[in-house]
MMTF fields as JSON, N, C-alpha, C and O atoms, coordinates in Angstrom:
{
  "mmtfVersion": "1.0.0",
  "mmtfProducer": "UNKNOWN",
  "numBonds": 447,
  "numAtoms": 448,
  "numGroups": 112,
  "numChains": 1,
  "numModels": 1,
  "chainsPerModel": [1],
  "groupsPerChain": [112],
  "chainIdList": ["A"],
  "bondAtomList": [4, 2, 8, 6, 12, 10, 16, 14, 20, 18, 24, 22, 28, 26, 32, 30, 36, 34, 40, 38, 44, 42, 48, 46, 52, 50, 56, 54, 60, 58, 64, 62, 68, 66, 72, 70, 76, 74, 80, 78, 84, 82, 88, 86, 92, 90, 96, 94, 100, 98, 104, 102, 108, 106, 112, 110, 116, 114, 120, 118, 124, 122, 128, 126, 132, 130, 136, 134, 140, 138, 144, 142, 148, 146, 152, 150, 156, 154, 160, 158, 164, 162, 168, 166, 172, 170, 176, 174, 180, 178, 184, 182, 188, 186, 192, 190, 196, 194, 200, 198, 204, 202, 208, 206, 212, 210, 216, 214, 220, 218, 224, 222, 228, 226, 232, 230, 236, 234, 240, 238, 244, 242, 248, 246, 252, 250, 256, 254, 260, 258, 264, 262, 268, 266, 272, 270, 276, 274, 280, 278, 284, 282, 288, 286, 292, 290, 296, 294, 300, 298, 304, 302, 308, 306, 312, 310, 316, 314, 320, 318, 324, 322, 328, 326, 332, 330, 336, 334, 340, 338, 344, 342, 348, 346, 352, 350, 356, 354, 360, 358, 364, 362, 368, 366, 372, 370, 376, 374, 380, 378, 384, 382, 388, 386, 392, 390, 396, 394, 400, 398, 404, 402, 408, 406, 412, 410, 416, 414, 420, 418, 424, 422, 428, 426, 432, 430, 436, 434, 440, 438, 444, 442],
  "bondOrderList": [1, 1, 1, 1, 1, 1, 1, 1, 1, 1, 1, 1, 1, 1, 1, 1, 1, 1, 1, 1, 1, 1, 1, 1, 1, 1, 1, 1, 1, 1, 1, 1, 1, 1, 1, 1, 1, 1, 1, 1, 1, 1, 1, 1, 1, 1, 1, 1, 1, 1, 1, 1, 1, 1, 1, 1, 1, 1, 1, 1, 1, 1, 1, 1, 1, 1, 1, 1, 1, 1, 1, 1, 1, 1, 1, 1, 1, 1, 1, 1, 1, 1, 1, 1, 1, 1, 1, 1, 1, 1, 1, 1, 1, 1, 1, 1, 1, 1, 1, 1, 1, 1, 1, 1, 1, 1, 1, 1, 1, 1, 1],
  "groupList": [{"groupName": "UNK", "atomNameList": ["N", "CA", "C", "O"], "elementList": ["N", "C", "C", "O"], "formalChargeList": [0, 0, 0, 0], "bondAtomList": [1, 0, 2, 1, 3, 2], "bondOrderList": [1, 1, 2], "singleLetterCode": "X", "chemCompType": "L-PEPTIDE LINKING"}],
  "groupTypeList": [0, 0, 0, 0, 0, 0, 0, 0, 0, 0, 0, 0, 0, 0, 0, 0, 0, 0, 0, 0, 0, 0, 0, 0, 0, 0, 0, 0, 0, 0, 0, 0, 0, 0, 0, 0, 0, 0, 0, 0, 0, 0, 0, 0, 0, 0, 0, 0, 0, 0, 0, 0, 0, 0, 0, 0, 0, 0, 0, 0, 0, 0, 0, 0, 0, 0, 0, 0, 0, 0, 0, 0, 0, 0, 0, 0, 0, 0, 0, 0, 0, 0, 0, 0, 0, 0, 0, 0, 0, 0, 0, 0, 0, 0, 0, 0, 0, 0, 0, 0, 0, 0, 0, 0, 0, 0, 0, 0, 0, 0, 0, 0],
  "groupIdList": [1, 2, 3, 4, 5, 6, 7, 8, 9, 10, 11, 12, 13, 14, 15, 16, 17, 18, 19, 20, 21, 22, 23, 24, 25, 26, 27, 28, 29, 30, 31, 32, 33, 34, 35, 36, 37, 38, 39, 40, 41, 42, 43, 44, 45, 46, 47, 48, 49, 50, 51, 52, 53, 54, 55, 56, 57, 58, 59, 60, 61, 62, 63, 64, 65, 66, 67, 68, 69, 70, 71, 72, 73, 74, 75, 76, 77, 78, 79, 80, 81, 82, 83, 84, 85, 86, 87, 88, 89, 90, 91, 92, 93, 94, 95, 96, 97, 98, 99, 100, 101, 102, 103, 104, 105, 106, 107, 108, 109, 110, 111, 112],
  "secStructList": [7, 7, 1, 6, 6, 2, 2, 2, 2, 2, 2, 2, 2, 2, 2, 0, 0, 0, 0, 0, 1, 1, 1, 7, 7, 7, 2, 2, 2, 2, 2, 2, 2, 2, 2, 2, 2, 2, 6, 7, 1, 4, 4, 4, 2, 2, 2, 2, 2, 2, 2, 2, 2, 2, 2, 2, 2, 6, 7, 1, 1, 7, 7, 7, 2, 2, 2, 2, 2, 2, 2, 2, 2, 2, 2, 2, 2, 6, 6, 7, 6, 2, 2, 2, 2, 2, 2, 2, 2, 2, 2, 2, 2, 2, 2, 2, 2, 2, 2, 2, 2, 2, 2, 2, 2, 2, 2, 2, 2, 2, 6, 7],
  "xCoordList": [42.573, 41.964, 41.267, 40.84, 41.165, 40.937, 39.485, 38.754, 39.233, 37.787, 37.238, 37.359, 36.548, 35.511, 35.928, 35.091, 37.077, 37.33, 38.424, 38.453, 39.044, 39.444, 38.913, 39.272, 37.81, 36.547, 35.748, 35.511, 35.313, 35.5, 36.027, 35.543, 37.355, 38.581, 38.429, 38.536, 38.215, 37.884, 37.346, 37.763, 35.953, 34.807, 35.26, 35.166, 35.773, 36.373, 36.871, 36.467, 37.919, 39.238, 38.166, 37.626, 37.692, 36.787, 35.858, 35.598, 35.557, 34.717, 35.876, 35.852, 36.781, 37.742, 38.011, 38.228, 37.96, 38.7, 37.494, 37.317, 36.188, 35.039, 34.897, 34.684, 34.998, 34.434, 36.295, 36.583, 36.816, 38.073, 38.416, 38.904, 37.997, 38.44, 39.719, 39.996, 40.567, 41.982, 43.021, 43.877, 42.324, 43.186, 42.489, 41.397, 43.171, 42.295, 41.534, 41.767, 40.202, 39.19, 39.907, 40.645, 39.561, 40.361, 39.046, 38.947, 38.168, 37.133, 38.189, 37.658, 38.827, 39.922, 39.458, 38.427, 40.488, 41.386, 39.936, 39.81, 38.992, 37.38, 37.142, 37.312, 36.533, 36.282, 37.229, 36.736, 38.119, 39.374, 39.225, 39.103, 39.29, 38.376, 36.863, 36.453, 36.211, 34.926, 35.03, 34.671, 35.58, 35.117, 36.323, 35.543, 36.949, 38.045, 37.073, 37.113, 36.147, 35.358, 34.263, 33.69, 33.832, 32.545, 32.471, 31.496, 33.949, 33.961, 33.568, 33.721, 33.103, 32.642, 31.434, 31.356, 30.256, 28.787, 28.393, 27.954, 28.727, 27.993, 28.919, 28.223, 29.96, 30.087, 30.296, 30.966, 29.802, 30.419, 29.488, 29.576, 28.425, 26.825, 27.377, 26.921, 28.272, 28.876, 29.435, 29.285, 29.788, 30.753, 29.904, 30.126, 29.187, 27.353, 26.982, 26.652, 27.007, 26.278, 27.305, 26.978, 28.546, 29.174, 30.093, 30.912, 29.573, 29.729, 28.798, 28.994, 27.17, 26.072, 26.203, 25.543, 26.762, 26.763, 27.82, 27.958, 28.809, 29.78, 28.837, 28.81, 28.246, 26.925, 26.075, 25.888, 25.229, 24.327, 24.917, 24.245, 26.159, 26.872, 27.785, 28.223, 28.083, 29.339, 30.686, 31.435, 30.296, 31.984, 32.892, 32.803, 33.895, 35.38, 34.417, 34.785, 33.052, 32.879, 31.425, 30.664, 31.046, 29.883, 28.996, 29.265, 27.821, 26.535, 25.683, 25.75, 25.186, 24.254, 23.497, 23.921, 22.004, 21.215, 20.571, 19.935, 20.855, 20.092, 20.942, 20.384, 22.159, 23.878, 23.195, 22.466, 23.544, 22.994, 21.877, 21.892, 21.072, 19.705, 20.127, 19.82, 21.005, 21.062, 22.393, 22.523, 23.236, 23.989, 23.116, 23.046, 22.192, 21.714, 20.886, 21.158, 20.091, 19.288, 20.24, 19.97, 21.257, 22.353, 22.71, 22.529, 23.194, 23.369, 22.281, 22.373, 20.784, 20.02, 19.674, 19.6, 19.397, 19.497, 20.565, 20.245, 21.535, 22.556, 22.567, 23.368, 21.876, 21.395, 21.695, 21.299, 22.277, 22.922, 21.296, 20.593, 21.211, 19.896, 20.188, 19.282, 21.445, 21.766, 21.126, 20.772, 21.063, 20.516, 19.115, 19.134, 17.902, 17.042, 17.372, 17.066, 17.767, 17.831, 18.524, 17.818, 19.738, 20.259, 19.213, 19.195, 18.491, 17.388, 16.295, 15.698, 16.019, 15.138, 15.822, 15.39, 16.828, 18.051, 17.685, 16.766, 17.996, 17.807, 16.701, 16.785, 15.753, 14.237, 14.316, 14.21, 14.468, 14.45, 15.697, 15.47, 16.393, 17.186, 16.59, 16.604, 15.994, 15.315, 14.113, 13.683, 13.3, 12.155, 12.641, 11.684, 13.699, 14.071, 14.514, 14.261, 15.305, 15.593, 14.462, 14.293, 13.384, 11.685, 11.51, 12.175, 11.133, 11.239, 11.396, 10.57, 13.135, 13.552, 13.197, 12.975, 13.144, 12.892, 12.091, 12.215, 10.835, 9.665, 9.322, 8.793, 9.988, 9.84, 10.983, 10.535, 12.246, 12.374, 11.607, 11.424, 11.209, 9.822, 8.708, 8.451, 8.142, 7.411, 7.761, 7.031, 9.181, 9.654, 9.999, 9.799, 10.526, 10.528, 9.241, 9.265, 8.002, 6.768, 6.309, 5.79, 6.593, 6.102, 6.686, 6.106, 7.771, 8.914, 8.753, 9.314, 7.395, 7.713, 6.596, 6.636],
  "yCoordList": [-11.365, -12.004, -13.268, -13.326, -14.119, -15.371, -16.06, -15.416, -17.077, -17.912, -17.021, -15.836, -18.2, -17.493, -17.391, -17.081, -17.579, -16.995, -15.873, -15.081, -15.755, -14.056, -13.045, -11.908, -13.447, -12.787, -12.235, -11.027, -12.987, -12.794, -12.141, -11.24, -12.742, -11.868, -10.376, -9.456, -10.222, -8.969, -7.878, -6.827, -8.735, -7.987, -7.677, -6.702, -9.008, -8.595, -7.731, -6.986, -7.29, -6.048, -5.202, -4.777, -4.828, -3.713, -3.247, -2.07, -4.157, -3.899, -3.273, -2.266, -4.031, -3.94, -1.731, -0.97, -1.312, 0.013, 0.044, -0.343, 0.222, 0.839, 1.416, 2.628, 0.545, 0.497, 0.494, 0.69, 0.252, 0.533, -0.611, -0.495, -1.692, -2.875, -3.582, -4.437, -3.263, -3.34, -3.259, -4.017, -1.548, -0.851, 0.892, 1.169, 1.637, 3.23, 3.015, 2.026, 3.92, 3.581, 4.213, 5.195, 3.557, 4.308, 4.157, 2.991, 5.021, 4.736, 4.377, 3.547, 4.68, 4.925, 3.439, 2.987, 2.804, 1.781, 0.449, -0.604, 1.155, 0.359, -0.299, -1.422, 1.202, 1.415, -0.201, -1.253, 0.063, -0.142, -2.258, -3.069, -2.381, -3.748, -4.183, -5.342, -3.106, -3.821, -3.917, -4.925, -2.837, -2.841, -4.346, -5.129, -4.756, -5.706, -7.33, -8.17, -7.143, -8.07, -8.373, -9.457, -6.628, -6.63, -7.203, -7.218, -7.713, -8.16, -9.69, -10.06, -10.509, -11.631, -11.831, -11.899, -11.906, -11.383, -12.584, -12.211, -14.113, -15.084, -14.373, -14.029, -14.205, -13.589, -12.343, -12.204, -11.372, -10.255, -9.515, -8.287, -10.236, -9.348, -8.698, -7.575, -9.186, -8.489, -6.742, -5.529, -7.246, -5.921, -5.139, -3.956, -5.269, -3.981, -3.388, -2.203, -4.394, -3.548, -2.709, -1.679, -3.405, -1.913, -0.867, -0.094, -1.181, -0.164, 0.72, 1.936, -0.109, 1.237, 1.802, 2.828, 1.447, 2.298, 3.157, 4.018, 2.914, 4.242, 4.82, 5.94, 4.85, 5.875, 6.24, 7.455, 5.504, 5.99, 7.299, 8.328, 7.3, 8.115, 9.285, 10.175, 9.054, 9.392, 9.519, 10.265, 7.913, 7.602, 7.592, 6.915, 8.258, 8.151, 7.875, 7.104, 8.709, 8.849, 9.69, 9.316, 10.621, 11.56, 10.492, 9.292, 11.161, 10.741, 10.416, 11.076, 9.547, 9.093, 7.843, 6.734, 8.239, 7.243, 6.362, 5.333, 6.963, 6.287, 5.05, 3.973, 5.192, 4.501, 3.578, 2.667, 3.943, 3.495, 1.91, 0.838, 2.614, 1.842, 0.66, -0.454, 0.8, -0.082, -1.227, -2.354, -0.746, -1.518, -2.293, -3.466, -1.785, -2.774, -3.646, -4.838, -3.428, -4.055, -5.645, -6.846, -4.94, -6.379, -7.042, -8.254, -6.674, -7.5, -8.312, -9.369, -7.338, -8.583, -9.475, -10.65, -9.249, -10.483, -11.143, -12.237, -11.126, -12.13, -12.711, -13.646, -12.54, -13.296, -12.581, -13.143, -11.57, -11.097, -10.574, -9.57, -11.383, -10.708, -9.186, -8.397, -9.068, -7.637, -6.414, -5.323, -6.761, -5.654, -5.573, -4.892, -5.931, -5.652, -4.185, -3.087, -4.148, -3.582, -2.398, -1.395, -2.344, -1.479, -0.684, 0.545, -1.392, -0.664, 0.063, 1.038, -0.563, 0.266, 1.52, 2.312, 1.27, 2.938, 3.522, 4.34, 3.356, 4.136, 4.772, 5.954, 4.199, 4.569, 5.937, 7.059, 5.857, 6.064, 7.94, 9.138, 7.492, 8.765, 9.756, 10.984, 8.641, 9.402, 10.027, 11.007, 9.378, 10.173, 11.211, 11.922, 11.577, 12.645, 13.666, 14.868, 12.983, 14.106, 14.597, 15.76, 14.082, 14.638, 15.375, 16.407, 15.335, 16.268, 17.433, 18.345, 17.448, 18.647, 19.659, 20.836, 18.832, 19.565, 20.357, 21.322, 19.448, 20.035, 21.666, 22.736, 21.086, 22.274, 23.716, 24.822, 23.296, 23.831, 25.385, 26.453, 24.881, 24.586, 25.734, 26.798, 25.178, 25.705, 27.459, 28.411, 27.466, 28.372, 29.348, 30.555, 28.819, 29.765, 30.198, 31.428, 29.734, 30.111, 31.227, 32.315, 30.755, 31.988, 33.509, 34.537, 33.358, 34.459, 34.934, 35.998, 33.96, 35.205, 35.83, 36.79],
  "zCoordList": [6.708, 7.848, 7.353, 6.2, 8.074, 7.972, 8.533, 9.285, 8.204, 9.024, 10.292, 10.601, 10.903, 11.742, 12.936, 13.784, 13.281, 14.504, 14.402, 15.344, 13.704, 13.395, 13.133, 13.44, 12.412, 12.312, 13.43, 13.431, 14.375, 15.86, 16.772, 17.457, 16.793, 17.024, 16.592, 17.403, 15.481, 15.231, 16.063, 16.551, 16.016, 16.616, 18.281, 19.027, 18.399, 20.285, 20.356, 21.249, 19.601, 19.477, 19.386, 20.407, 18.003, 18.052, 19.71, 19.958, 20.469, 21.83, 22.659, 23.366, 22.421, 23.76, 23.226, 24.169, 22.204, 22.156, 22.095, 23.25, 21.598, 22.116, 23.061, 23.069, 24.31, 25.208, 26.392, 27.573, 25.498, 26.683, 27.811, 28.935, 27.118, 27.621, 27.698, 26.856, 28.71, 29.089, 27.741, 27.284, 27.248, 26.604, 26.59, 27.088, 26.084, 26.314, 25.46, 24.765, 25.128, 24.363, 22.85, 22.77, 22.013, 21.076, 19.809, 19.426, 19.204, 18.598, 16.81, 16.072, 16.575, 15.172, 15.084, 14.587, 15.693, 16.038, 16.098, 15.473, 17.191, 16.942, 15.651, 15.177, 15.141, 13.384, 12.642, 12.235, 12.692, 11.993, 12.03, 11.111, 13.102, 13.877, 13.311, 13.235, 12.973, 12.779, 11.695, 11.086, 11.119, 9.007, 8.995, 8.454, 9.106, 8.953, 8.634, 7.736, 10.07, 9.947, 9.353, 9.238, 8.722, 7.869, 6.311, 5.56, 6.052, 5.118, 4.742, 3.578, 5.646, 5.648, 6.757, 7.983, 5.272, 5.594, 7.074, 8.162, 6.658, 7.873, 9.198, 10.153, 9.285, 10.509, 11.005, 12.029, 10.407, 10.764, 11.423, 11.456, 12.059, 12.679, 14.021, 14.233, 14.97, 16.318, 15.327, 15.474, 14.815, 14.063, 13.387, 13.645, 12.77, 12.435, 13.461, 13.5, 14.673, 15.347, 16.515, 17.105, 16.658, 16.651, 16.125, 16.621, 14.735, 13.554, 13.849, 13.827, 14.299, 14.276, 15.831, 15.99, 16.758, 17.867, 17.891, 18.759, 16.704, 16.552, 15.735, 16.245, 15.063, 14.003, 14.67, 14.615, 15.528, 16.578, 17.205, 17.145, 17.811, 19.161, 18.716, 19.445, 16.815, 16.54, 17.525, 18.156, 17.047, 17.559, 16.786, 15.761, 17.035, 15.629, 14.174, 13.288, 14.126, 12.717, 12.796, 13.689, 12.07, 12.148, 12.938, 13.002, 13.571, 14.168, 12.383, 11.346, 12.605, 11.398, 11.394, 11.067, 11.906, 12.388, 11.545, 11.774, 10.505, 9.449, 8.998, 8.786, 8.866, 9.268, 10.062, 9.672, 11.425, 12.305, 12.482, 13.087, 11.585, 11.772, 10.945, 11.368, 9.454, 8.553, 9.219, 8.741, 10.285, 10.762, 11.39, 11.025, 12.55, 13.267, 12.361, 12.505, 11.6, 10.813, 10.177, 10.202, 9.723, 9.201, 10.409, 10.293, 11.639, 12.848, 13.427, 14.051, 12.971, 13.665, 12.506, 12.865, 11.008, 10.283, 10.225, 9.76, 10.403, 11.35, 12.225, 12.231, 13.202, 13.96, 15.593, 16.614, 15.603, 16.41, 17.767, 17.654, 18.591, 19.016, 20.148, 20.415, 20.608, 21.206, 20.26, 20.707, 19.08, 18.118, 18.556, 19.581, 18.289, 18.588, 19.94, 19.475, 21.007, 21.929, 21.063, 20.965, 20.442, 19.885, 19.003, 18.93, 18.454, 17.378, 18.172, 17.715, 19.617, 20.399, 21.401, 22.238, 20.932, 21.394, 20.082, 20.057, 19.529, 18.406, 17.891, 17.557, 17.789, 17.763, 18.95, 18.454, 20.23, 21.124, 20.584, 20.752, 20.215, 19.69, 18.699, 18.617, 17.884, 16.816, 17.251, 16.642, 18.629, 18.597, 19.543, 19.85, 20.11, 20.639, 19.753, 19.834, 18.766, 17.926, 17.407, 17.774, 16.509, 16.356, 17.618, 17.524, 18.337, 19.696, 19.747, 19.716, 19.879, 19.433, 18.605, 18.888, 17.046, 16.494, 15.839, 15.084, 16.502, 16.415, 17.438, 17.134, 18.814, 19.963, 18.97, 18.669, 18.704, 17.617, 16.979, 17.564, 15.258, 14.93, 15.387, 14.823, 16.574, 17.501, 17.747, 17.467, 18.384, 19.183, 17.879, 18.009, 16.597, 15.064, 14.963, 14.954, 14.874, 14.554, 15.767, 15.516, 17.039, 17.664, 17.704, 18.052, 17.323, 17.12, 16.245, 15.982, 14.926, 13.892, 13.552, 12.783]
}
């Protein structure tokens, strides 16, 4: 793959099977689109961050927020400002998962 608009290109393809943009959603095929473009650091910030919303959601690859967090983190020092919002989903996941697993936790301790 080539300069910065294949690079691009990339990242578009990768949305369009994400998200199933006049094609079936295909998360593989996503994946496959973003890492393509993650190989060239000045442009590849669209493609982190939806590398980390397939990690956020486990999409076509385990759930892993921590994944997750370090994609968005490279998309928004890229400049990518949709990340910020992505990082406040995420936060937002993680303090649910704390949640859980605290109530969790809770419900072990009274049981025993």
């Amino acid at each position: 793959m080539g300069g910065p608009a294949s690079i691009c290109f990339a990242s578009i393809l990768g949305n369009c099977y994400l998200f199933g943009i006049g094609t079936p959603v295909d998360y593989d095929r996503a994946i496959k689109y973003y890492r393509s473009a993650d190989a060239r650091y000045e442009f590849a910030a669209p493609a982190w961050a939806g590398l980390g919303r397939c990690s956020l959601y486990g999409l076509g690859m385990p759930k892993d927020l921590a994944q997750a967090r370090r994609y968005f983190e490279q998309a928004k020092q890229g400049g990518y400002t949709v990340s910020q919002q992505l990082l406040n989903d995420l936060t937002a996941a993680e303090n649910e998962l704390n949640r859980q697993q605290a109530e969790q936790e809770n419900l072990r301790a009274e049981q025993a």
